[in-house]
PDB file with one MODEL, atoms N, CA, C and O in Angstrom:
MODEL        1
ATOM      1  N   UNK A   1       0.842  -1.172   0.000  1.00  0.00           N
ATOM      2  CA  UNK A   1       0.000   0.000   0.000  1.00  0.00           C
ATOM      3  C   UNK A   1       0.896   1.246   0.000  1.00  0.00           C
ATOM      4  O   UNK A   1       1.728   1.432   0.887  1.00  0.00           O
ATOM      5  N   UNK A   2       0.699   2.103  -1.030  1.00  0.00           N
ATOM      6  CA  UNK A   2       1.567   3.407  -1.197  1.00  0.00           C
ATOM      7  C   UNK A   2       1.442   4.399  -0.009  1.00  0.00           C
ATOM      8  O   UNK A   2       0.340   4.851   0.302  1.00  0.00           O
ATOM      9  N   UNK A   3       2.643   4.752   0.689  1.00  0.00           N
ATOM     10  CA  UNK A   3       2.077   5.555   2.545  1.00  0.00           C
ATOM     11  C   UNK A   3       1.350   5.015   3.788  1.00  0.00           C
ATOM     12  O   UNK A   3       0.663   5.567   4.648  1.00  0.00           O
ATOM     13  N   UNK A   4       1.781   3.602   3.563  1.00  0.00           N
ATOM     14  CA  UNK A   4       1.091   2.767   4.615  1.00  0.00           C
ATOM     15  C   UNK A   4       1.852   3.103   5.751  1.00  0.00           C
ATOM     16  O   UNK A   4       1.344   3.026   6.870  1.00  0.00           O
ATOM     17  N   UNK A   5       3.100   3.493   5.574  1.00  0.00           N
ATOM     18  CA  UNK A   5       4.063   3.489   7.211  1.00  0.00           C
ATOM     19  C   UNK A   5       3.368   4.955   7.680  1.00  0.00           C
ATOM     20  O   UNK A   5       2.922   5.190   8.803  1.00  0.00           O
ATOM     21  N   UNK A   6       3.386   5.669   6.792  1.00  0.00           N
ATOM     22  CA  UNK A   6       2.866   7.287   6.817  1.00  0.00           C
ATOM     23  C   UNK A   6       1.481   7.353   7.405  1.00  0.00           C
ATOM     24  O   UNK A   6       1.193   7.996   8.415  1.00  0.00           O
ATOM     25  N   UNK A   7       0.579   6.570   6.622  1.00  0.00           N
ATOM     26  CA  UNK A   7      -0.657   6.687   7.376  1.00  0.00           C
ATOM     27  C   UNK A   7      -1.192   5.605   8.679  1.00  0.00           C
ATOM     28  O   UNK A   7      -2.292   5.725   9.218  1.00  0.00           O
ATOM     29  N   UNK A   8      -0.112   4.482   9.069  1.00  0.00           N
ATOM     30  CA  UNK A   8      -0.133   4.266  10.398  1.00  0.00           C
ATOM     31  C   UNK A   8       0.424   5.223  11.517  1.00  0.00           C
ATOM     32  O   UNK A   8      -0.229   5.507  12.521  1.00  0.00           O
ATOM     33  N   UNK A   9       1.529   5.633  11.287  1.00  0.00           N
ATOM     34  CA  UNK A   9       1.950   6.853  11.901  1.00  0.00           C
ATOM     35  C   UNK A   9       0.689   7.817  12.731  1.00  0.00           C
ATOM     36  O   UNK A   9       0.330   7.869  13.907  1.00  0.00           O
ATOM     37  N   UNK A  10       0.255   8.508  11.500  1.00  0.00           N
ATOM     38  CA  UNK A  10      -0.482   9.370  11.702  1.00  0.00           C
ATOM     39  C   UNK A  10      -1.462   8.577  12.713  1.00  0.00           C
ATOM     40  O   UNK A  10      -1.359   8.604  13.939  1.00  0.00           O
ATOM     41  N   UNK A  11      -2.376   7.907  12.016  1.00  0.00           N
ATOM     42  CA  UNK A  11      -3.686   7.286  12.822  1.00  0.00           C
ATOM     43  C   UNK A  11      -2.571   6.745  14.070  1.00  0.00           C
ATOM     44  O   UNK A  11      -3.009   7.070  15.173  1.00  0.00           O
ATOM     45  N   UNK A  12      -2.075   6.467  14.101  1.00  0.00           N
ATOM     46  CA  UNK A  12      -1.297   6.036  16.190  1.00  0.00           C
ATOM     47  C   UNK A  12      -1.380   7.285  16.675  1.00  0.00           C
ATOM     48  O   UNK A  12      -1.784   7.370  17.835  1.00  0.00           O
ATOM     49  N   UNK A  13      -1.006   8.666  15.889  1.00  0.00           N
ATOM     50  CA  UNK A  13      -1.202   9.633  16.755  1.00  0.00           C
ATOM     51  C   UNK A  13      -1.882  10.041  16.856  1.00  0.00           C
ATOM     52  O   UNK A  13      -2.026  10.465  18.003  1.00  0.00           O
ATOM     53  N   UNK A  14      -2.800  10.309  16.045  1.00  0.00           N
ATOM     54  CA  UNK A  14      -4.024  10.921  16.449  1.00  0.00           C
ATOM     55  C   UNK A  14      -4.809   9.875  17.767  1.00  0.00           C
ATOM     56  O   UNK A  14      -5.284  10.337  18.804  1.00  0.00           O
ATOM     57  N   UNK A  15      -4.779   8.305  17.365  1.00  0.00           N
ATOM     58  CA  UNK A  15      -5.552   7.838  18.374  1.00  0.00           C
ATOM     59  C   UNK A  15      -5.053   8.108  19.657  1.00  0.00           C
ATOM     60  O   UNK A  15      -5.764   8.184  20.659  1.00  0.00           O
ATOM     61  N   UNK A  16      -3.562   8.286  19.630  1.00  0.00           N
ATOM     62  CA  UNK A  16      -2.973   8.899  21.242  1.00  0.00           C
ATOM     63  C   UNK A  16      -3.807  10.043  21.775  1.00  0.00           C
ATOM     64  O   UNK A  16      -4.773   9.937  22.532  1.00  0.00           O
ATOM     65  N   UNK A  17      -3.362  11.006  21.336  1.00  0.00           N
ATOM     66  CA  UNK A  17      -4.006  12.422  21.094  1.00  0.00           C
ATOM     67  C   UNK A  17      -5.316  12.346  21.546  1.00  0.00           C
ATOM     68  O   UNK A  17      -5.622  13.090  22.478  1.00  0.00           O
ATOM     69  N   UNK A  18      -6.344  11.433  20.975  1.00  0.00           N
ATOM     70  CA  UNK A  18      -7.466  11.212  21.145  1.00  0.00           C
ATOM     71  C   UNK A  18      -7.758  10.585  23.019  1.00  0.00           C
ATOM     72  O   UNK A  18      -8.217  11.148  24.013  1.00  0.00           O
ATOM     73  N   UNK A  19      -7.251   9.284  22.781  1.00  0.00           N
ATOM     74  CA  UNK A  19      -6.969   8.935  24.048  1.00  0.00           C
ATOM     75  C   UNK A  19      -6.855   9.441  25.051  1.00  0.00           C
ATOM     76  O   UNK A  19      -7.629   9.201  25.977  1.00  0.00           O
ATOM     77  N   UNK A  20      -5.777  10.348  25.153  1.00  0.00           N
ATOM     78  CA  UNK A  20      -4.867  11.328  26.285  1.00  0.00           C
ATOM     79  C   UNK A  20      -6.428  12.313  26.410  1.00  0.00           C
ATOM     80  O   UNK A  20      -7.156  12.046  27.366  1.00  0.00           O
ATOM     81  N   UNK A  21      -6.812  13.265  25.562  1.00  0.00           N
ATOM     82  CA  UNK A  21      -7.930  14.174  25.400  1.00  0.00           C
ATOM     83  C   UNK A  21      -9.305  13.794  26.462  1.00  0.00           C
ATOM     84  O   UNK A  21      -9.789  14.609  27.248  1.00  0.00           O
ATOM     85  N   UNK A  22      -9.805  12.327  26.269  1.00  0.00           N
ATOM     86  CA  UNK A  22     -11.008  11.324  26.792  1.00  0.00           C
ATOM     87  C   UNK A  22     -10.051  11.556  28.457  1.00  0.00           C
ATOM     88  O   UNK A  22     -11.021  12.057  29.025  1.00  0.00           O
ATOM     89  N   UNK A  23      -9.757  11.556  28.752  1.00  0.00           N
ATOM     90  CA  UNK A  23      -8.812  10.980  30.105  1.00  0.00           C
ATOM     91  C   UNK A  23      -8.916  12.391  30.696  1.00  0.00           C
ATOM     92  O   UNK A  23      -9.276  12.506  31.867  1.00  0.00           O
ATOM     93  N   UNK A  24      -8.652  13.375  30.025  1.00  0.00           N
ATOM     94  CA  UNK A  24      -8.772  14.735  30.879  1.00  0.00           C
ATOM     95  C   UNK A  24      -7.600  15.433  30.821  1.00  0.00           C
ATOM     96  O   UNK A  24      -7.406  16.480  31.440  1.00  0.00           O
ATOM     97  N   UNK A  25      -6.936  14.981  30.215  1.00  0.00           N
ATOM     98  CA  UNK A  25      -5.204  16.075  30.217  1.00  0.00           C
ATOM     99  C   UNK A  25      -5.441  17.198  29.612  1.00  0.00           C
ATOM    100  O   UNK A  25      -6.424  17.347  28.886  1.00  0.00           O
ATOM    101  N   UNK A  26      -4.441  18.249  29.873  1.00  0.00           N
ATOM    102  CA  UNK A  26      -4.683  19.413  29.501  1.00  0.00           C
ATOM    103  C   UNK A  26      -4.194  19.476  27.675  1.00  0.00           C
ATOM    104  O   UNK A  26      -4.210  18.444  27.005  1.00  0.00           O
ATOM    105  N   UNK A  27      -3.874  20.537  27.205  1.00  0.00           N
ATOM    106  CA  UNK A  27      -3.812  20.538  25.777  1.00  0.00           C
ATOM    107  C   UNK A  27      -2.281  20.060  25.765  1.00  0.00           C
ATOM    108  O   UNK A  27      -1.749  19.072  25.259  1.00  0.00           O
ATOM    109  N   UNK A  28      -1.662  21.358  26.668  1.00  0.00           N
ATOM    110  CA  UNK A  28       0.292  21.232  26.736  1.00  0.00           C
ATOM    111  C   UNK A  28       0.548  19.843  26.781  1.00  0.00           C
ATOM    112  O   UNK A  28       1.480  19.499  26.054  1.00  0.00           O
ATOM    113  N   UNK A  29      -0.297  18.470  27.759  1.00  0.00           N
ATOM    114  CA  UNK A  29       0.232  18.063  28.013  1.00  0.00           C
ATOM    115  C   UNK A  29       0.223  17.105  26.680  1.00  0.00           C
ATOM    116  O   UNK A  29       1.198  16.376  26.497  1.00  0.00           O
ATOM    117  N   UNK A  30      -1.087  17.097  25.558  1.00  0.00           N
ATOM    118  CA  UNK A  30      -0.956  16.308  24.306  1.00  0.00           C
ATOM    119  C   UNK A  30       0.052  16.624  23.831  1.00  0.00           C
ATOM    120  O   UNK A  30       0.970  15.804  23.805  1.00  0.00           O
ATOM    121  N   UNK A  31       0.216  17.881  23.310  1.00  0.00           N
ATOM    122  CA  UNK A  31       0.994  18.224  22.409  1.00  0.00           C
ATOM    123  C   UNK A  31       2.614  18.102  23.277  1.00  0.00           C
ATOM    124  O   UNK A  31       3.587  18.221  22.532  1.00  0.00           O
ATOM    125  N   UNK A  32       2.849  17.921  24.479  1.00  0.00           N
ATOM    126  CA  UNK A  32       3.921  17.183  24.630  1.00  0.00           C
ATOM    127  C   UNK A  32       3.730  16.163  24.580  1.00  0.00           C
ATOM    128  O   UNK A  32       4.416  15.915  23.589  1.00  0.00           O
ATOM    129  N   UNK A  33       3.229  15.048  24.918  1.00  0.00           N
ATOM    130  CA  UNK A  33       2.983  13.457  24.453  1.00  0.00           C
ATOM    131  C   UNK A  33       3.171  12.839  22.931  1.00  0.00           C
ATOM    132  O   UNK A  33       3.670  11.774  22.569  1.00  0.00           O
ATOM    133  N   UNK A  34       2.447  14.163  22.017  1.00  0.00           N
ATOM    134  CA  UNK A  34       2.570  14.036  20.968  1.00  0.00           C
ATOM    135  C   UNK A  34       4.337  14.114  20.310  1.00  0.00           C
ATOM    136  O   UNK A  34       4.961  13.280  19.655  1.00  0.00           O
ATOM    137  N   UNK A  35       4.744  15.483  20.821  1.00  0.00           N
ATOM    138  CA  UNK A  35       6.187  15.434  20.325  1.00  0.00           C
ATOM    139  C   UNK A  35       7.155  14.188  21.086  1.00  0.00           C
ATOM    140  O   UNK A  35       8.344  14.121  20.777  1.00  0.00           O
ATOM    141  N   UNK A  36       6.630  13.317  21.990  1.00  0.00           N
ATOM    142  CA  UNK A  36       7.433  12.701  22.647  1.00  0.00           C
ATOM    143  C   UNK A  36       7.146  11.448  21.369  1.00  0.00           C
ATOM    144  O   UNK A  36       8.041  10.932  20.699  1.00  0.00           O
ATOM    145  N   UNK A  37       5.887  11.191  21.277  1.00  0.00           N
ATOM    146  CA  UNK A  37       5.781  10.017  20.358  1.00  0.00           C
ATOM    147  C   UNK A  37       6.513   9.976  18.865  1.00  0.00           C
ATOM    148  O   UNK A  37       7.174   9.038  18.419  1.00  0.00           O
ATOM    149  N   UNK A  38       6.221  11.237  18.214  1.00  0.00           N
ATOM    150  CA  UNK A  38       6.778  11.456  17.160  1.00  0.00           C
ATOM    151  C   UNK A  38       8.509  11.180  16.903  1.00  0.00           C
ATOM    152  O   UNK A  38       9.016  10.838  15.834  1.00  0.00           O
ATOM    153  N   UNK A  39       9.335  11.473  18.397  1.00  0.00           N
ATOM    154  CA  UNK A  39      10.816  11.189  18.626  1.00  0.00           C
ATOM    155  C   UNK A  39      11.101  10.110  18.995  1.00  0.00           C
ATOM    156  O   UNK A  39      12.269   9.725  19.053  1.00  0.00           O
ATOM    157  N   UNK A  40      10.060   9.376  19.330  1.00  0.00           N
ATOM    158  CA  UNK A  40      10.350   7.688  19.696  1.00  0.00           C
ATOM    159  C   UNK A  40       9.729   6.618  18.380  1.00  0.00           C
ATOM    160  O   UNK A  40       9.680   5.389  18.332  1.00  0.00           O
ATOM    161  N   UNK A  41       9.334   7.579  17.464  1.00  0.00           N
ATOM    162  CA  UNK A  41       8.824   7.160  16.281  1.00  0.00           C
ATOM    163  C   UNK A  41       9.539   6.786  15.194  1.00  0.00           C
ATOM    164  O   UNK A  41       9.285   5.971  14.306  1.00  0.00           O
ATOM    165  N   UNK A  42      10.891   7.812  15.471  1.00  0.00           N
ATOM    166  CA  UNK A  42      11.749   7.267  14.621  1.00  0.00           C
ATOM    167  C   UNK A  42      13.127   6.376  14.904  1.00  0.00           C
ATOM    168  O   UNK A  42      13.973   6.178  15.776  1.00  0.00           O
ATOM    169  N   UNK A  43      12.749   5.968  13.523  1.00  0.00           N
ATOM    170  CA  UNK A  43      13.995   4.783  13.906  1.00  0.00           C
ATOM    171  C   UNK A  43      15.215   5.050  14.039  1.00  0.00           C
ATOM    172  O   UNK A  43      15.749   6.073  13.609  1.00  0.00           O
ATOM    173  N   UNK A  44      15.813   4.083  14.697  1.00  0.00           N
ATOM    174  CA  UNK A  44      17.280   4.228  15.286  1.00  0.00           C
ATOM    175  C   UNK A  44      18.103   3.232  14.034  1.00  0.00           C
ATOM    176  O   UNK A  44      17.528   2.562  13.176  1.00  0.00           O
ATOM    177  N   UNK A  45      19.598   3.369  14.230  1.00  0.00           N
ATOM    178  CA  UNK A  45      20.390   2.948  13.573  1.00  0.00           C
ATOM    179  C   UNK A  45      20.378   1.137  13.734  1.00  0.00           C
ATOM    180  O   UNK A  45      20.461   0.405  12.747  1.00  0.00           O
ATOM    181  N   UNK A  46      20.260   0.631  15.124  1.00  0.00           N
ATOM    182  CA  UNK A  46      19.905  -0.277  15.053  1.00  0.00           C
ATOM    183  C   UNK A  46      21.146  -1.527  15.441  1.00  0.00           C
ATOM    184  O   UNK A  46      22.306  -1.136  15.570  1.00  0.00           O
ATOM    185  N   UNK A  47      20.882  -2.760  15.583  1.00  0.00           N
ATOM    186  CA  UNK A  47      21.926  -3.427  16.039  1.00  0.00           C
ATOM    187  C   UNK A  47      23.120  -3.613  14.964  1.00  0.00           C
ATOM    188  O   UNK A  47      24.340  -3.708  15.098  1.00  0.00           O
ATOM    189  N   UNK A  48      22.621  -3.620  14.314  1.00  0.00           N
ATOM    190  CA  UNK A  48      23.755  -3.595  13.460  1.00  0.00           C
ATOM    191  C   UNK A  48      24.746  -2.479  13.320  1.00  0.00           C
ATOM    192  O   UNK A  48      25.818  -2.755  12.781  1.00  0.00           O
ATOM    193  N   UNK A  49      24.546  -1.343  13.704  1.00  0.00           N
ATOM    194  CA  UNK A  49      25.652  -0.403  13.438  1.00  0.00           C
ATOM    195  C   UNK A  49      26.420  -0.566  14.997  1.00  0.00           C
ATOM    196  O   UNK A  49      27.431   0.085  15.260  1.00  0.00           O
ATOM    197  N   UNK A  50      25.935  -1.305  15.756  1.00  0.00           N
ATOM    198  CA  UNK A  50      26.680  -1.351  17.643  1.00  0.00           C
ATOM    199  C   UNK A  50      27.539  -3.043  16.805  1.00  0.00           C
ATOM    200  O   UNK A  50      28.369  -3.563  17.550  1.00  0.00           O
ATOM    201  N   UNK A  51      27.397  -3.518  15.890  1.00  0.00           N
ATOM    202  CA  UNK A  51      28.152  -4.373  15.936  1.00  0.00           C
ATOM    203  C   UNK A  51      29.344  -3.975  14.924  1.00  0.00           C
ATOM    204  O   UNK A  51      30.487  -4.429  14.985  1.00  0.00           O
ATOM    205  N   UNK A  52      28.836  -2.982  13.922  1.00  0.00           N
ATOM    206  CA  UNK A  52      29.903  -1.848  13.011  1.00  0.00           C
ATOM    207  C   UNK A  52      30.634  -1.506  14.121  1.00  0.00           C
ATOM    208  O   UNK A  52      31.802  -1.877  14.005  1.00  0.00           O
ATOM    209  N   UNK A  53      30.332  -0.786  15.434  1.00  0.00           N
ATOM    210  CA  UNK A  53      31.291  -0.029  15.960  1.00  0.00           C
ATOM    211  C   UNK A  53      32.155  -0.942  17.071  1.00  0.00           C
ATOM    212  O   UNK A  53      33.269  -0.627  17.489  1.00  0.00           O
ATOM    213  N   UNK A  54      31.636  -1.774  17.340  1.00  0.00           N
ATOM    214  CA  UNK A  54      32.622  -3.125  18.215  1.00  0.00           C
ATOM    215  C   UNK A  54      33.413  -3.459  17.264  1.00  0.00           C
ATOM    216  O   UNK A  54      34.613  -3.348  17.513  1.00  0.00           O
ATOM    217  N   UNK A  55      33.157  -3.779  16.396  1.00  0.00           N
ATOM    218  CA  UNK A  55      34.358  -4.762  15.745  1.00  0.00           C
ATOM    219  C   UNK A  55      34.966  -4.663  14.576  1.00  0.00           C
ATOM    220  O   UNK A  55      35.515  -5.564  13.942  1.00  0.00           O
ATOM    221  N   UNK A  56      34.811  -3.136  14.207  1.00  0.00           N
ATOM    222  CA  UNK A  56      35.778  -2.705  12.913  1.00  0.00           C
ATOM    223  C   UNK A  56      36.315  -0.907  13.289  1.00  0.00           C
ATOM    224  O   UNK A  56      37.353  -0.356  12.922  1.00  0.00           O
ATOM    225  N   UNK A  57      35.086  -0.288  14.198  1.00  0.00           N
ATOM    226  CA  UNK A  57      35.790   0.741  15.042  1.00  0.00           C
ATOM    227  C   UNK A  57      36.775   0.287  15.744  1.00  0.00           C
ATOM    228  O   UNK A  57      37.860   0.851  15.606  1.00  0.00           O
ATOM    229  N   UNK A  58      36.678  -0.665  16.530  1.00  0.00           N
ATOM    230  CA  UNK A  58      37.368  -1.298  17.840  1.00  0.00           C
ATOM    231  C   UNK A  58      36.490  -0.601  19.528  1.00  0.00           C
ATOM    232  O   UNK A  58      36.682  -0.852  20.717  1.00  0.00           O
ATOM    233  N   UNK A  59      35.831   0.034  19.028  1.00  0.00           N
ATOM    234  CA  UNK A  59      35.179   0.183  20.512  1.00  0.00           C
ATOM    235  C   UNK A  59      35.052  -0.885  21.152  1.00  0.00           C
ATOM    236  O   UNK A  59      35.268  -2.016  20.717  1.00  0.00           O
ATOM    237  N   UNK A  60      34.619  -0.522  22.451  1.00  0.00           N
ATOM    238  CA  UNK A  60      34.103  -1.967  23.340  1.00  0.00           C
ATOM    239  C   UNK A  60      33.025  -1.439  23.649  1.00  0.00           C
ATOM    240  O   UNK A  60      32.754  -0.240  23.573  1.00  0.00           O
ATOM    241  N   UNK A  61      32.066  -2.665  24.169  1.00  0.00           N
ATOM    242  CA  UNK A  61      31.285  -2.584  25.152  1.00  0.00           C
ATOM    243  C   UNK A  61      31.047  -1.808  25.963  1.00  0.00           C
ATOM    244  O   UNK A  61      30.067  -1.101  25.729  1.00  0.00           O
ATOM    245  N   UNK A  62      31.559  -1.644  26.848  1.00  0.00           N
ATOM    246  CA  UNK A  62      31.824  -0.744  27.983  1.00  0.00           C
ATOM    247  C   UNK A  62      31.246   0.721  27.661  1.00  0.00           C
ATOM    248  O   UNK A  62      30.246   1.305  28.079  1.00  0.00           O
ATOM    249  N   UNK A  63      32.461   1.169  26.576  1.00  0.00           N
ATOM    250  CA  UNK A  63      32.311   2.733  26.331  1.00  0.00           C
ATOM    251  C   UNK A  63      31.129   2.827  26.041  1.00  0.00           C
ATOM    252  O   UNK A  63      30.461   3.749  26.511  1.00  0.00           O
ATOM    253  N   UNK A  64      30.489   1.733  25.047  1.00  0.00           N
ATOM    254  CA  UNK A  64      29.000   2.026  24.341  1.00  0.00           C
ATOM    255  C   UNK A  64      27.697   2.202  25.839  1.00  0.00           C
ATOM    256  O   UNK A  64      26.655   2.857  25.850  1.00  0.00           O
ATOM    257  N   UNK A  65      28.172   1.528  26.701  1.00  0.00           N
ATOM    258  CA  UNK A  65      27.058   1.451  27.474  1.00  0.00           C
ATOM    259  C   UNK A  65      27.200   2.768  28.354  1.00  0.00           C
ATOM    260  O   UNK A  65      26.232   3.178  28.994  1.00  0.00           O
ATOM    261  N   UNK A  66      28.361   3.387  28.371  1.00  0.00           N
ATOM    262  CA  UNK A  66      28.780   4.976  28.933  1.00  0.00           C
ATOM    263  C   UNK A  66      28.345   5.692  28.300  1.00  0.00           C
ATOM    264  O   UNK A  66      27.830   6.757  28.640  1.00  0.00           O
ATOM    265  N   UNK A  67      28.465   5.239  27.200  1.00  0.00           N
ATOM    266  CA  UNK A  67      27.678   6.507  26.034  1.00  0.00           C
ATOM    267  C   UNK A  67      26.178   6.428  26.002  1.00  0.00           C
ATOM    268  O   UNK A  67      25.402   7.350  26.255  1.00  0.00           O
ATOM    269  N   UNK A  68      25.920   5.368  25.704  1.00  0.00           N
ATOM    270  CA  UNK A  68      24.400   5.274  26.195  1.00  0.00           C
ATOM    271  C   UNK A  68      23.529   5.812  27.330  1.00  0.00           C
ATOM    272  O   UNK A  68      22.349   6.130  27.177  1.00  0.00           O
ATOM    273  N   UNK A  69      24.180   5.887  28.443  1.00  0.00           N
ATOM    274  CA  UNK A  69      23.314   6.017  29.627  1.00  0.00           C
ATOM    275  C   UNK A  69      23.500   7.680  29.541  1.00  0.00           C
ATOM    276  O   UNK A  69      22.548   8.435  29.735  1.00  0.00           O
ATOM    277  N   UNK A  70      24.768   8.126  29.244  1.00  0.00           N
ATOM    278  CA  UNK A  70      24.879   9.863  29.619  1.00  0.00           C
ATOM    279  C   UNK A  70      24.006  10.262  28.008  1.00  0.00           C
ATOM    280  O   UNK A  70      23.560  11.409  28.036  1.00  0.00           O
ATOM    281  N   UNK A  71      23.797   9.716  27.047  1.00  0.00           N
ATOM    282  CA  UNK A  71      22.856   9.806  26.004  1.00  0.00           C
ATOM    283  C   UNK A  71      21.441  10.279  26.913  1.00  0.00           C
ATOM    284  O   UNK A  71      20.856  11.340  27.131  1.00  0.00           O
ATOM    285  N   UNK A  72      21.273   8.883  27.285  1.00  0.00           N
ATOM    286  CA  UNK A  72      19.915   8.910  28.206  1.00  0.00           C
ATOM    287  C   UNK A  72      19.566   9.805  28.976  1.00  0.00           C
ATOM    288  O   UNK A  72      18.500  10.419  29.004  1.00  0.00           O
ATOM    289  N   UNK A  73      20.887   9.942  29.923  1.00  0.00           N
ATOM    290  CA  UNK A  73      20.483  11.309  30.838  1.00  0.00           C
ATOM    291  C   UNK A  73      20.763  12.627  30.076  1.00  0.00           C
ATOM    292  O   UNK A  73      20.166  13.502  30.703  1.00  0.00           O
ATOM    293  N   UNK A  74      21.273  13.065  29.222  1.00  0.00           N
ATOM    294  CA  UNK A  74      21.421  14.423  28.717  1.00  0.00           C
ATOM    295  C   UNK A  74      19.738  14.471  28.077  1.00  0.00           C
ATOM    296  O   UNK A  74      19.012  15.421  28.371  1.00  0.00           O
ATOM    297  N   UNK A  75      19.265  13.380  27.219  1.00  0.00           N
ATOM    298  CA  UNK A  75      17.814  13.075  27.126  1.00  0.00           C
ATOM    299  C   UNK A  75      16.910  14.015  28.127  1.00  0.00           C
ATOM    300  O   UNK A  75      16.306  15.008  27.722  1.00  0.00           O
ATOM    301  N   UNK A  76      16.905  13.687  29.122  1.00  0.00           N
ATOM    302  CA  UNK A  76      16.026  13.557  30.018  1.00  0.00           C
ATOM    303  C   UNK A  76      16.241  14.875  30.677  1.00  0.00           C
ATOM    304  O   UNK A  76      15.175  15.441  30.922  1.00  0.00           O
ATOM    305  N   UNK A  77      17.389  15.579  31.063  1.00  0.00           N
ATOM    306  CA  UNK A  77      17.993  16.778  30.962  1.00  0.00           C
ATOM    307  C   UNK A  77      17.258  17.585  30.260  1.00  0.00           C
ATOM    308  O   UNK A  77      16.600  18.419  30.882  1.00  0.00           O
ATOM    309  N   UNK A  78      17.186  17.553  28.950  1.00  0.00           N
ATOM    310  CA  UNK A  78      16.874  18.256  28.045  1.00  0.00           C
ATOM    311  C   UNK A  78      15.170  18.235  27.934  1.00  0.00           C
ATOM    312  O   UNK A  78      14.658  19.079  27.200  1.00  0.00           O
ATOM    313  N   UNK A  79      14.423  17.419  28.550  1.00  0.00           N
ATOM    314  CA  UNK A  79      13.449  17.533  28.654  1.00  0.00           C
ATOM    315  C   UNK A  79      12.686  18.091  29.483  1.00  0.00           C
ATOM    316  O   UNK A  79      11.485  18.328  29.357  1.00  0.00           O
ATOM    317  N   UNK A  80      13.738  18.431  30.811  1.00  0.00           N
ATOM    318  CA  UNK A  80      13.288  19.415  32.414  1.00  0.00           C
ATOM    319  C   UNK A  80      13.456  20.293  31.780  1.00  0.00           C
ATOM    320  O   UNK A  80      12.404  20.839  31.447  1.00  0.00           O
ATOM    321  N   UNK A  81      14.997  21.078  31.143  1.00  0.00           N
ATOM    322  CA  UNK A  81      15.416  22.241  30.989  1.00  0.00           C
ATOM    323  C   UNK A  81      13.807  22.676  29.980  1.00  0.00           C
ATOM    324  O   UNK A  81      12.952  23.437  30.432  1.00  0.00           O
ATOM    325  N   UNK A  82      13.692  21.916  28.437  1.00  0.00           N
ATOM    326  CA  UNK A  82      12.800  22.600  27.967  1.00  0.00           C
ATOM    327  C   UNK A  82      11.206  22.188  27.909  1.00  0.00           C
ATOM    328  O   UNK A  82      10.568  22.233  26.858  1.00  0.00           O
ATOM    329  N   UNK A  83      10.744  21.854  28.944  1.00  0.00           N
ATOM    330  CA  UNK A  83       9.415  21.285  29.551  1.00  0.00           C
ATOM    331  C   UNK A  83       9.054  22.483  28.627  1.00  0.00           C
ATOM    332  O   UNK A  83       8.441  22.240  27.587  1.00  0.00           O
ATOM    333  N   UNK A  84       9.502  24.156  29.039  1.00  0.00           N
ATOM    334  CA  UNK A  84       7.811  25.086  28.805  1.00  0.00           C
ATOM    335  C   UNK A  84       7.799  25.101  27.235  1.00  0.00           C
ATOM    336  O   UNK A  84       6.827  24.983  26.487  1.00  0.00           O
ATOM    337  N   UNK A  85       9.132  25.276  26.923  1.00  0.00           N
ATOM    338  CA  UNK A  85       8.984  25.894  25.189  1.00  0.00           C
ATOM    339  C   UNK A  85       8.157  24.157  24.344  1.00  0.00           C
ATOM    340  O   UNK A  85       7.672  24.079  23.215  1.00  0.00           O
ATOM    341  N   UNK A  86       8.239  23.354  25.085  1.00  0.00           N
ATOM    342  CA  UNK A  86       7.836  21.816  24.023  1.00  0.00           C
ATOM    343  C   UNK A  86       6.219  22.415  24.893  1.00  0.00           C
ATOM    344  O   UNK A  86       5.575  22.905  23.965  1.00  0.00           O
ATOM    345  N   UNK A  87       5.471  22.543  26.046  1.00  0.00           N
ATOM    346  CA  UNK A  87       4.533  22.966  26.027  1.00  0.00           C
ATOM    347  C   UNK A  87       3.641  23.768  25.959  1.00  0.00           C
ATOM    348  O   UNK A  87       2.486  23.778  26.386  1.00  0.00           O
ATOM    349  N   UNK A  88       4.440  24.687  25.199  1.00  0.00           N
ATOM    350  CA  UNK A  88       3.482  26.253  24.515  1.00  0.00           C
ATOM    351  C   UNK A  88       2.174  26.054  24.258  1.00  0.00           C
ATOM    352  O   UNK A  88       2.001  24.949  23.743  1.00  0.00           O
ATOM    353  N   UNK A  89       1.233  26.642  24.399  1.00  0.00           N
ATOM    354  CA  UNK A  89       0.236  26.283  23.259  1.00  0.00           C
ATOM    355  C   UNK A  89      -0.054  27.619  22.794  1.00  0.00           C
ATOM    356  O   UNK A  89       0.433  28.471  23.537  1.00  0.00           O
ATOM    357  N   UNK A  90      -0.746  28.120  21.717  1.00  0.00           N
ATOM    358  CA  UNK A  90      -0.879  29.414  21.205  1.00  0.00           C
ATOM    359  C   UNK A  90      -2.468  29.689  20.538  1.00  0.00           C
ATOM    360  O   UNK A  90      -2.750  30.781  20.045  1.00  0.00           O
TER     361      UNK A  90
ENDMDL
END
């Protein structure tokens, strides 16, 4: 089907959107839910490029899982620091 990934996309968000709305949340808090879904929507590089970087970078293990977690927390960082500007509404 031509835009099938495109128009599941969409219909998951809107049914979120929808969902979240029935439940009682405020608007900020869709339209942050929404931008949260949309960034977990896309795909990642995937196992195969952590096995590119073990064993022809020469990384190890280790570093990747250091990098990962301060990934995670600068993440999460970045989501206190900009809570108001991701929940504007206008």
């Amino acid at each position: 089907m031509p835009f099938g990934q495109e128009i599941i996309l969409v219909v998951s968000a809107g049914l979120i959107v929808m969902l979240l709305q029935r439940v009682g949340i405020s608007r900020a808090v869709g339209i942050a839910a929404f931008a949260i879904f949309c960034f977990r929507a896309v795909p990642s590089a995937g196992q195969g490029f952590s096995y590119w970087m073990i064993d022809h970078l020469g990384f190890d293990q280790e570093f990747l899982g250091v990098l990962a977690q301060v990934s995670a927390m600068l993440s999460l960082a970045g989501l206190i620091v900009f809570r108001k500007p991701i929940t504007i509404t206008r």
